[in-house]
C-alpha atoms as one frame of an Amber mdcrd trajectory, in Angstrom:
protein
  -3.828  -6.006  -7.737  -0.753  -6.568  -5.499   2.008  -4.605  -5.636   4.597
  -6.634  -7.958   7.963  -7.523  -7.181  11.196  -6.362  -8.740  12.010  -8.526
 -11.505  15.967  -8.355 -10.158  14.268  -9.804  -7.092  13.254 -13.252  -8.611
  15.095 -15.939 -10.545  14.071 -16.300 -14.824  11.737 -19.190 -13.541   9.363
 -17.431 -11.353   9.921 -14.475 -13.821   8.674 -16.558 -16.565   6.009 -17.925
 -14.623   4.452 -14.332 -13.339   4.757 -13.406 -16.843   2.685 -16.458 -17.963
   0.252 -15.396 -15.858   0.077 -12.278 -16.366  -1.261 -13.021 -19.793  -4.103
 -15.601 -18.775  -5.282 -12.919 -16.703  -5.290  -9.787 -19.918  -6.253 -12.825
 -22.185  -9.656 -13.422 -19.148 -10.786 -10.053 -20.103 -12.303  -9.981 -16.487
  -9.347  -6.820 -15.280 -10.664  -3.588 -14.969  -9.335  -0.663 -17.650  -7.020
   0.101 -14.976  -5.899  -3.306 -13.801  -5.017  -4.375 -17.696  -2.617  -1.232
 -17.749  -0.888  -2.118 -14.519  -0.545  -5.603 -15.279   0.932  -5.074 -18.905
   3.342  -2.778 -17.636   4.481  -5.283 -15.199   4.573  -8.177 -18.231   6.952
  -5.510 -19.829   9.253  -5.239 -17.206   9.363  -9.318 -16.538   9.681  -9.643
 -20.012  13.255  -7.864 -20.441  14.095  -8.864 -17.421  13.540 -12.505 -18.656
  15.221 -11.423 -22.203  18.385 -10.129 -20.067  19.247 -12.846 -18.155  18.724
 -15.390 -21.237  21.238 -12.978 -23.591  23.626 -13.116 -20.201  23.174 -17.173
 -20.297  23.612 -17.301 -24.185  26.684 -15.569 -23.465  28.293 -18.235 -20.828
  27.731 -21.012 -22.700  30.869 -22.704 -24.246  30.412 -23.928 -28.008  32.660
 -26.175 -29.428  34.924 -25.068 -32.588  36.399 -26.985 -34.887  40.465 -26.549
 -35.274  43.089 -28.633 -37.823  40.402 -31.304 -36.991  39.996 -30.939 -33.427
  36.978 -30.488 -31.038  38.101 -27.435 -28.711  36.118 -25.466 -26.262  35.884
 -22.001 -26.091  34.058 -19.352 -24.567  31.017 -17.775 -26.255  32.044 -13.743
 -26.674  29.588 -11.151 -28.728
């Protein structure tokens, strides 16, 4: 296997995608003992990476809360 990249490295889309495959290839059955290992430790890390940047996204977006009857925006805070 190649040596993965940082998940810090690459946007949620290519994480999501490397992640996706990542799981064809452990759902092939065709890696090695070894190879499965390495590769599920890798879907780990791209999967809180992923996780991360969609609670820091969650966390930007504005909702809109009704006051006396009006539509106001405000900023999502946890």
């Amino acid at each position: 296997m190649t040596k993965p990249a940082k998940p810090n490295d690459l946007t949620f889309e290519t994480s999501l995608g490397k992640l996706e495959s990542i799981v064809k290839k452990l759902e092939s059955g065709e890696l090695t003992l070894e190879d499965s290992v390495k590769a599920f430790e890798e879907g780990v890390e791209l999967a809180q990476f992923c996780s991360k940047k969609l609670e820091e996204a969650e966390k930007k977006v504005e909702i809109l809360i009704s006051k006396n009857g009006t539509l106001t925006k405000e900023t999502f805070t946890a």
